[in-house]
N, C-alpha and C positions, 0 to 999 in steps of 0.2 A: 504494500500500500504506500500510496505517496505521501510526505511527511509533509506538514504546513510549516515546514520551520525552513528559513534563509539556510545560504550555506555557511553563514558565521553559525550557528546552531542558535541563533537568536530565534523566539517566537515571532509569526508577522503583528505588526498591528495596524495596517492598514485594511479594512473591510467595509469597500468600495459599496457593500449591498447596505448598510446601515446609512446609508446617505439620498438613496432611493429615493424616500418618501418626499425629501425636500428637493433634491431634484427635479422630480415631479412636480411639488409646487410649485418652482422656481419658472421651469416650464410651460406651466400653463397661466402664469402671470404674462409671461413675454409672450405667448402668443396671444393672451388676448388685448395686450395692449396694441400689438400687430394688425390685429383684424379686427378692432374696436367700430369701425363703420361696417364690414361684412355684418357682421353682428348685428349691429343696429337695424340694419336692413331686412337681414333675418327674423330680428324680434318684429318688426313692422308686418314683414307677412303672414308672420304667427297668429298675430294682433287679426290682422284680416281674415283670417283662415278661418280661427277660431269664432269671429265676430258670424262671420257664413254659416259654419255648420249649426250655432248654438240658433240662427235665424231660423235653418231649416229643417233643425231638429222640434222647433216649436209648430211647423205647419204638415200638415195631413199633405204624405202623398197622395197627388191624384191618378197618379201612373206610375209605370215601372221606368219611363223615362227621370221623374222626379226624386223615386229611389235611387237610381242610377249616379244621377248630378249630388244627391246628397255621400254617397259610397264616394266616389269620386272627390268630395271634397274633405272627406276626412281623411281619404291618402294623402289629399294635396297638402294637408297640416300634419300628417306624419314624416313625410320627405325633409321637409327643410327644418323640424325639429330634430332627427335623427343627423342632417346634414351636420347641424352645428355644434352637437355633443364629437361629431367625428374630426369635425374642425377642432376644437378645442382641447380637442387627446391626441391632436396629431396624427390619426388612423389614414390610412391610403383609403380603408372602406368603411361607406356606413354599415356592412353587413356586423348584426348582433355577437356580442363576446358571452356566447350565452352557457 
């Protein structure tokens, strides 16, 4: 088995992984200072998105067309909510870390 000890027979102390957590933060401070107007933007279509479905969740489909456009618009407020969680963790994909 591999020893964790330098070749002076010194212990290491350097463990790069206990700094993780704040690199992380560090991380996602600077990018969203980065993409503070994507963002903004983001949150603005949320804002719309959200304003639509809560419209068309209050009214009676009269059709399957009306189902449709409501289905359709709560995808359209999943996409760019999941966009921006992937923005802000730096992921190449919104696909779930599930």
């Amino acid at each position: 088995m591999h020893s964790p000890k330098k070749e002076s027979g010194e212990p290491r102390n350097w463990y790069p992984f206990r700094q993780l957590k704040a690199t992380e933060t560090q991380r996602r401070r600077e990018i969203k200072a980065i993409f503070k107007h994507e963002f903004a933007f983001i949150d603005d279509c949320l804002a719309l998105a959200a304003w639509q479905v809560e419209m068309l969740g209050d009214l009676r489909p009269a059709g399957i067309r009306y189902v449709a456009m409501r289905d359709l618009s709560c995808d359209a407020f999943a996409f760019p909510y999941e966009a921006r969680k992937a923005i802000a963790e730096n992921r190449p994909s919104i696909v779930s870390r599930q």
